[in-house]
N, C-alpha and C positions, 0 to 999 in steps of 0.2 A: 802444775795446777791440778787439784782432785776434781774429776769426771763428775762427781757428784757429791751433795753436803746432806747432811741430817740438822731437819728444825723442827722442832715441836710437834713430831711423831712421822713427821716426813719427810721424803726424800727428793730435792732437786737436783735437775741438770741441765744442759743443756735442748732435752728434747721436752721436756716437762716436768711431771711433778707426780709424785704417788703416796700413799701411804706406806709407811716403812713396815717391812715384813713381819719384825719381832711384834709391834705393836699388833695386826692383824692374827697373828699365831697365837698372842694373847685370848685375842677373842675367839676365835677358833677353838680353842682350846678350853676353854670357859664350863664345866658345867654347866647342867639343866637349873634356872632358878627355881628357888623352892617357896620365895616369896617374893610382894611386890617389890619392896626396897631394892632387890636382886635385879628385876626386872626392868627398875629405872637403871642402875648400875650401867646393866649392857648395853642398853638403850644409849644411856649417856657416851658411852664408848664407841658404841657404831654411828654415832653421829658424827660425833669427833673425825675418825678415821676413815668413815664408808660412805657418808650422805649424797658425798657429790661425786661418789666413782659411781652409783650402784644407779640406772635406770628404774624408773618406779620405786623409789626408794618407798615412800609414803603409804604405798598398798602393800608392800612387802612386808613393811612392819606394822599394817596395821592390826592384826590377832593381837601382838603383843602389847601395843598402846591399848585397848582397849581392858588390857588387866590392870593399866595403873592408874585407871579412872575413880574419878572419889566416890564410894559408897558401891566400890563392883567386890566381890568376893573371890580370895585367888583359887583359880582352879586350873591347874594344867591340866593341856589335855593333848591327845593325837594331832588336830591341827597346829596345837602349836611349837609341839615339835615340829612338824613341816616347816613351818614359818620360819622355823629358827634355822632349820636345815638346810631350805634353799638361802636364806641371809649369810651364814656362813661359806656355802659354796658361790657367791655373788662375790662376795669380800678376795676369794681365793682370785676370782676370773673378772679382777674391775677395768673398769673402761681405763683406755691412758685420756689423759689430758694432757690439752695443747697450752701454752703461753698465747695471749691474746696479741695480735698485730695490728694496730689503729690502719693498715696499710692494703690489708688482706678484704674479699667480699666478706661479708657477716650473713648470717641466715640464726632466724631463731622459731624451732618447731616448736610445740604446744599439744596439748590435747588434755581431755578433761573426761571423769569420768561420772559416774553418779557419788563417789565416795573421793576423790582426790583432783586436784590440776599438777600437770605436771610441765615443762618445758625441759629446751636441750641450745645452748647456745654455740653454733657451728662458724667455720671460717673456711671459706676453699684455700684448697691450695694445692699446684698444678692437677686444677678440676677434682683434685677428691675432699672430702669432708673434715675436717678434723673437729673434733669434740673440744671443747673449749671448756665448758661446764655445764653441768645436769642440778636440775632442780626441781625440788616436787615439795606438795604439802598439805592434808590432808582438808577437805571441806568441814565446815564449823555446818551443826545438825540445820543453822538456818539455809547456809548456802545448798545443802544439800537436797531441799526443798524448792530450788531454780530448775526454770527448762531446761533441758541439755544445751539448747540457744545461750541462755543464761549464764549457764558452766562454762562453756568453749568462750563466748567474749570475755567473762573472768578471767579467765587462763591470757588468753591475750593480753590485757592490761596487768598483771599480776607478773608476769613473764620480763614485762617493758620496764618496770620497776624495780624486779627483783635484780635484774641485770643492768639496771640505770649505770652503773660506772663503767660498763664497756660503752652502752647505746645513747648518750646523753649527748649531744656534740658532736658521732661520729659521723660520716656517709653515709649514705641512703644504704638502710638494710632491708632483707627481705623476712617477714613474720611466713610461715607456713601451716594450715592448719588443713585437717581433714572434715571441716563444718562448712559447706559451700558457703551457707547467708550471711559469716563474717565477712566476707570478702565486700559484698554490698552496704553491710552495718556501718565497717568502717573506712570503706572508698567511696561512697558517697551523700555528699553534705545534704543531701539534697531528702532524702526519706527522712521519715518521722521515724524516732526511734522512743520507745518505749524509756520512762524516766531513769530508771536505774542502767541499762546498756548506754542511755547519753551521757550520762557521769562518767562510764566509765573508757569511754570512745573522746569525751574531754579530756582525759588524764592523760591519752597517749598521741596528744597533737604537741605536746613536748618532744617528742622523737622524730625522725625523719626516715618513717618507712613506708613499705606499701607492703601489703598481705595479699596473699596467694593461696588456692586449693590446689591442695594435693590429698588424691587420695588415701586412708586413712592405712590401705595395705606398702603405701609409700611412706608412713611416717615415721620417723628414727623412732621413736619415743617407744612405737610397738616394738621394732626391729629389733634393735638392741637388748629389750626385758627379752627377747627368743635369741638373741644370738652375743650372748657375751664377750667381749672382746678378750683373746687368748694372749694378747702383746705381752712378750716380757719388759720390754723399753722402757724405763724409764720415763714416769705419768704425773699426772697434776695430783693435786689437795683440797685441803677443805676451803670453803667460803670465807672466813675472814682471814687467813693468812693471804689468798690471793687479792682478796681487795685491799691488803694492807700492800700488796706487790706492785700492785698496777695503782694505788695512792701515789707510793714509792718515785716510780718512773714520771708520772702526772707533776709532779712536784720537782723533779730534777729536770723537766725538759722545759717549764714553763719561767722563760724571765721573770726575778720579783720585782714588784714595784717598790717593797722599800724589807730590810734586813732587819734585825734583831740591831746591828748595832746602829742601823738611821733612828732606830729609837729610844735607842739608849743616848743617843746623840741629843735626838730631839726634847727627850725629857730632860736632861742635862741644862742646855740651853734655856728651858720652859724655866726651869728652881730658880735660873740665874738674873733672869726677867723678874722673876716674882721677887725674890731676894734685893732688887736695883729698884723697884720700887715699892717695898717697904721699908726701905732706906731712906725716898724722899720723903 
């Protein structure tokens, strides 16, 4: 049996899942764009292959989304070679990712910035952390105009959502955040909360967690953008092949209530009824 398979630019195995090398050396290897269309190109590419290996993915790239906005003029410049510099060396040194265990504890970090929310969905196992998947996305110019209060409870329900197919049904997880007053927002029923935080403190009494401070020099979400993970092992992929993965298993492990052919049965039956009396 081969240790590992190539799918739609990545590579699985048994310890996880990664983006496959050639693809990455592609973009690595990419020249400087010379215009915007260039600039969505890469863009399109490092999302594909790096969004969900790369911690702060969202701030990383933001110099360069910021050239392919409508009615901006392209102008490269120093910072954004930077941008593109450290993106490529992120790409080189991406986090691995784990396979998600309905069996294992869950922990999901957060944090929020004035320009992005980011999260990181974690599972122990024998006591250490394992990365599961990272997710970030940049604030729309309204949200950007929220309290930092405002931001960090976004990032909390945005997180609970974004991650809805592991946290929908499982065991009590734990939310982690470096904002002490979430902890109070959303542990208890009992304060007034401001209209907009209550909408969004409604949307995650769907889940069965409870949110904890930790402070912010404890949070993955920093740690990681400073300390890349060197693993060569065999790592996880992008967001939709893994929710089509863990769809996959959801589907194979849940008894159906009725097959493709009860209902080819049952329409069957249905014509032959309908056909027996318009006969009488």
């Amino acid at each position: 049996m081969k240790p590992s398979i190539e799918f739609l630019g990545h590579i699985f195995s048994a310890e996880g899942f990664k983006p496959c090398p050639s693809k990455l050396q592609e973009i690595c290897e990419m020249p400087t764009p010379t215009c915007t269309s260039e600039v969505r190109s890469l863009l399109g590419m490092m999302n594909f292959c790096g969004a969900h290996f790369i911690p702060d993915y969202a701030t990383l790239t933001y110099e360069l989304r910021r050239l392919t906005q409508k009615n901006t003029a392209f102008k490269w410049t120093e910072k954004h070679d930077e941008a593109l510099g450290i993106l490529k060396s992120k790409l080189k040194n991406h986090i691995t990712l784990c396979y998600f265990n309905p069996n294992k504890d869950t922990q999901v970090y957060v944090d929020a910035s004035p320009v992005k929310i980011s999260a990181i969905l974690t599972q122990t196992d024998e006591e250490k952390p394992q990365i599961v998947q990272i997710a970030s996305r940049s604030l729309t110019e309204t949200e950007q105009r929220y309290s930092q209060t405002e931001r960090e409870a976004l990032a909390v329900t945005w997180a609970c959502e974004h991650f809805h197919i592991y946290l929908f049904g499982a065991p009590r997880f734990t939310v982690y955040t470096d904002h002490k007053p979430l902890v109070s927002l959303f542990g208890s029923p009992k304060i007034q909360l401001p209209a907009r935080i209550e909408r969004w403190v409604m949307r995650t009494q769907a889940y069965n967690m409870a949110i904890n401070y930790k402070p912010g020099k404890e949070n993955p979400p920093d740690y990681m953008s400073r300390h890349p993970n060197k693993s060569t092992k065999p790592s996880s992929r992008e967001q939709k092949i893994a929710e089509e993965y863990v769809n996959h298993l959801a589907y194979k492990s849940i008894p159906k209530a009725m097959t493709l052919e009860n209902i080819r049965v049952r329409n069957t039956q249905r014509q032959n009824t309908r056909g027996s009396n318009h006969s009488h």
